[in-house]
C-alpha positions as CSV (number, residue, x, y, z in Angstrom):
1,X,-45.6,-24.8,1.3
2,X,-44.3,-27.2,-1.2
3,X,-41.8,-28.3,0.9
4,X,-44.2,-29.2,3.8
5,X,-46.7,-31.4,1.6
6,X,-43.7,-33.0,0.6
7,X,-42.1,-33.8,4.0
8,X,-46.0,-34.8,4.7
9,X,-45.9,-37.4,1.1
10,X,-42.3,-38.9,2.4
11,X,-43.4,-39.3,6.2
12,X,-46.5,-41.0,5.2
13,X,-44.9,-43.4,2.6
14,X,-42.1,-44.1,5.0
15,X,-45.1,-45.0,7.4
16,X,-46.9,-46.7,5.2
17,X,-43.9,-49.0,4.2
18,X,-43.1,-49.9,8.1
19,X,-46.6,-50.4,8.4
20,X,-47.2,-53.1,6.0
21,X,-43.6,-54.6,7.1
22,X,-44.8,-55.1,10.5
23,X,-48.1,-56.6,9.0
24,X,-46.0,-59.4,7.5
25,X,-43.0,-59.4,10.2
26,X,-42.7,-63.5,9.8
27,X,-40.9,-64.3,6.5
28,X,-37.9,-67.0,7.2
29,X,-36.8,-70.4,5.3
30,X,-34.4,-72.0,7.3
31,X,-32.4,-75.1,6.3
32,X,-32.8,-78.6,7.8
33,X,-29.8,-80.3,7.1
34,X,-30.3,-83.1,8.5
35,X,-33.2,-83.9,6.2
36,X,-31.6,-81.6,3.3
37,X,-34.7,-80.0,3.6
38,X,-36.0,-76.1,3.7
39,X,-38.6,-75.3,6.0
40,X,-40.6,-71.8,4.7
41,X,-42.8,-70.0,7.0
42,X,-44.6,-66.8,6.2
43,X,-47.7,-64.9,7.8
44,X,-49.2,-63.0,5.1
45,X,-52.0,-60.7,4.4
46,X,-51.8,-60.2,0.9
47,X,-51.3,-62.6,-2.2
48,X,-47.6,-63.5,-2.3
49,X,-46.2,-65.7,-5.0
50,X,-43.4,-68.0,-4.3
51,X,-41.1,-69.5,-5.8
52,X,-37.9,-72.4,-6.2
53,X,-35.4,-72.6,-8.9
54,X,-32.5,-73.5,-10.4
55,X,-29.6,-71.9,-11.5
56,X,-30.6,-72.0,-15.2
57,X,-33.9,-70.6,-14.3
58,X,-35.8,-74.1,-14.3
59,X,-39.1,-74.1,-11.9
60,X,-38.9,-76.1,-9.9
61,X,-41.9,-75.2,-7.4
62,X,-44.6,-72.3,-7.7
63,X,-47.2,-71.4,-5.5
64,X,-49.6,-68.4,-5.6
65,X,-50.3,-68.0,-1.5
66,X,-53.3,-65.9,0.4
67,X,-53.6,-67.5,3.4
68,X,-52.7,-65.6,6.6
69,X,-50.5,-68.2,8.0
70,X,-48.6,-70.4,5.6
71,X,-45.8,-73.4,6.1
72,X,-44.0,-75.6,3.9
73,X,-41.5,-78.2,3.9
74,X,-39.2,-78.6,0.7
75,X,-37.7,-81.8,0.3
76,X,-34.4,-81.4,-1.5
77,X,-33.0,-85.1,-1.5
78,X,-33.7,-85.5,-4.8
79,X,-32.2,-82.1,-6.6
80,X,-28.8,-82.4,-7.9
81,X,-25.5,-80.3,-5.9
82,X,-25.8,-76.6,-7.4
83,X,-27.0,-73.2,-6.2
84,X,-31.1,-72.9,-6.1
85,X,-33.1,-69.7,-5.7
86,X,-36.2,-69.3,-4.0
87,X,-38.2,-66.0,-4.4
88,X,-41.4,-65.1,-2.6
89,X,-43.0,-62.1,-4.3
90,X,-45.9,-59.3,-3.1
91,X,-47.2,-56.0,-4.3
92,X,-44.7,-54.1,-1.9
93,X,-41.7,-56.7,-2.3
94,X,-39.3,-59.1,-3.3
95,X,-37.5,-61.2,-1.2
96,X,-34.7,-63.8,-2.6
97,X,-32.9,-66.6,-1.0
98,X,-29.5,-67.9,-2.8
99,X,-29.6,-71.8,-1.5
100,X,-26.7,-73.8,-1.6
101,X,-26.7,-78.0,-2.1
102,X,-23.4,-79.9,-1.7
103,X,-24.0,-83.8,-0.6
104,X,-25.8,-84.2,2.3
105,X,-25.6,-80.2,3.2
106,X,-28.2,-77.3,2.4
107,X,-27.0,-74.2,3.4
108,X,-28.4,-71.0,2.5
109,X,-26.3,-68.9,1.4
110,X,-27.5,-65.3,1.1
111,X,-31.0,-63.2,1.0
112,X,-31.8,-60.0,-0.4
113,X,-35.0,-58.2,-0.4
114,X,-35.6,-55.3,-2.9
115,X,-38.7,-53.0,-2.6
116,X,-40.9,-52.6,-5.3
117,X,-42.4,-49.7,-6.6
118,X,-45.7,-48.2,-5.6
119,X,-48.5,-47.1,-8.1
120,X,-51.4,-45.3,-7.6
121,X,-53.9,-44.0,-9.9
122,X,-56.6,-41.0,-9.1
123,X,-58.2,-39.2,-11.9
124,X,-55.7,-39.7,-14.9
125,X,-52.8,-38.7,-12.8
126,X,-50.4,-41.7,-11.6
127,X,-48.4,-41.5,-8.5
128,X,-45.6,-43.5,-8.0
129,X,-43.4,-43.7,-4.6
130,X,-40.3,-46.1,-4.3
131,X,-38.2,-46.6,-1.2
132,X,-34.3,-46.9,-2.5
133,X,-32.8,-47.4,0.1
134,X,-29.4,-48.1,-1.9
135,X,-29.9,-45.0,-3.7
136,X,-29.2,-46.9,-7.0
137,X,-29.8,-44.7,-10.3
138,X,-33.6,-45.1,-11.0
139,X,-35.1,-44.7,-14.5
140,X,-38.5,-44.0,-14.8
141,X,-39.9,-43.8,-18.8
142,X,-43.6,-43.9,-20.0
143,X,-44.0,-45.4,-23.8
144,X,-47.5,-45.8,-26.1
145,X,-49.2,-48.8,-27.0
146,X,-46.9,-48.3,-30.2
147,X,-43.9,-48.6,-27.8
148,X,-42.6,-45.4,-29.0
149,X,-40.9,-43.5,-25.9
150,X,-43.1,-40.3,-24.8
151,X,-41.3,-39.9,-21.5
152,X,-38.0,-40.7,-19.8
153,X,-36.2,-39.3,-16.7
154,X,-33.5,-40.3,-14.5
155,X,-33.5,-40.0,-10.6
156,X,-29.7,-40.2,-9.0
157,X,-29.0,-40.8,-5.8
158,X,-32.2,-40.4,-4.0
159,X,-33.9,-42.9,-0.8
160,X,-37.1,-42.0,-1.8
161,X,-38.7,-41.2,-5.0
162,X,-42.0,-39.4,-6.0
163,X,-43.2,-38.6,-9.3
164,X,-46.6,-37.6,-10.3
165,X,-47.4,-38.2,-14.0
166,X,-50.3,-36.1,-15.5
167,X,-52.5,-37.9,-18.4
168,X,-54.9,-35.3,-18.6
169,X,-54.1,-34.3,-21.3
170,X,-52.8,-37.2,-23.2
171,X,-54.2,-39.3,-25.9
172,X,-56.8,-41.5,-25.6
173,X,-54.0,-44.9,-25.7
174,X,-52.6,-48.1,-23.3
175,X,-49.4,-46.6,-22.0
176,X,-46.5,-48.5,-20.1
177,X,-44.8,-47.0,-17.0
178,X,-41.2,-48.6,-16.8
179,X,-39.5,-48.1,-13.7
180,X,-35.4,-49.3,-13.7
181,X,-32.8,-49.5,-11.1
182,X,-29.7,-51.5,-11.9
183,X,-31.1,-55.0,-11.0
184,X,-34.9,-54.9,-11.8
185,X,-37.3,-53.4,-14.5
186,X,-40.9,-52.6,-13.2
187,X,-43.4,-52.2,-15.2
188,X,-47.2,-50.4,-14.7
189,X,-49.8,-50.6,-17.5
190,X,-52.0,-47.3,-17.6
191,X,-55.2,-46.9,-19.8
192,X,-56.4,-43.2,-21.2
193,X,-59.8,-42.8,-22.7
C-alpha cells in the first residue's frame, strides 16, 4: 500500500512540474549583436523576478514581473567587456544565463536552470517535494528560532525527493526548513503555535 500512494505522490509531482513548465513554455534572451543588445521574452503566469549582473555581483537591473506576456530590450553599449549574469527567478525555478561582452560582441555563453524546492503546509505537517534531476546530494535540516539544529538528514542520489515533517508535536516556535544541494541553499520559514 505504501508503495502505491507513493508511486501516486511521484506521478502527480512529476505531472504537476510538466504542467506548470508547459504553462510558462516561452522563456529565451537572445543576443542582438548587432546592437550589443539582449532581447528577453517570457510569458508568465506567476510573479517572476529578474535579474542582470556583473561578475562581482553588482545589479545592474531588477525587475519584479506579473504580467502574462513580458518583453525587454537590454542595451549593453555602455557595460564594460566582462562576463554578466542574468537570472529570472519563480516559485518552481531558477533559470540563469552566463553572458559574454567582448567589443562590439554579446554572446551568451551558457544557461542553466535548477528546480526549486516545493513546500506545502496542511495542519502542522510540511511537505516538501524536489525534482533532482542531477541526483546531487540533498540536505534537508530544520533549526529553532534560536538556530539551534533540531533536525538534519541527508538524501543521496535520488531524482525525486519527498519528506513529510510532523510539527504536531513540536514547540510552540518560528522554525527554518533548509534545503541544500551542492550549488543552492533553500530555505522555508514555518510557524508553530
Amino acid at each position: 500500500m505504501k508503495k502505491v500512494i507513493r508511486t501516486a505522490a511521484m506521478i502527480a509531482l512529476m505531472f504537476a512540474t510538466a504542467t506548470s513548465m508547459a504553462n510558462d513554455e516561452k522563456l529565451s534572451l537572445e543576443s542582438k549583436k548587432e546592437s550589443k543588445s539582449l532581447v528577453f521574452e517570457m510569458d508568465a503566469q506567476k510573479e517572476t523576478f529578474i535579474k542582470l549582473f556583473d561578475a562581482e555581483n553588482h545589479i545592474i537591473y531588477s525587475e519584479s514581473v506579473s504580467a502574462i506576456s513580458y518583453s525587454k530590450k537590454f542595451n549593453l553599449e555602455n557595460v564594460a567587456d566582462g562576463n554578466y549574469y542574468f537570472t529570472t527567478e519563480d516559485a518552481l525555478r531558477k533559470v540563469t544565463y552566463t553572458i559574454s561582452v567582448r567589443n562590439s560582441d554579446v554572446e551568451i555563453v551558457s544557461r542553466k536552470e535548477n528546480a526549486k524546492p516545493v513546500f506545502k503546509i496542511k495542519d502542522q505537517i510540511v511537505y516538501l517535494n524536489l525534482l533532482n534531476l542531477s541526483k546531487k546530494d540533498v540536505k534537508i535540516e530544520i533549526y529553532d528560532s534560536s538556530n539551534r539544529l533540531v533536525f538534519t538528514e541527508k538524501r543521496e542520489n535520488e531524482m525525486i525527493i519527498e519528506k513529510a515533517m510532523n510539527f504536531n508535536n513540536a514547540y510552540n516556535d518560528q522554525y527554518t526548513v533548509v534545503v541544500k544541494d551542492n550549488e543552492n541553499t533553500y530555505y522555508e520559514n514555518i510557524l508553530i503555535n
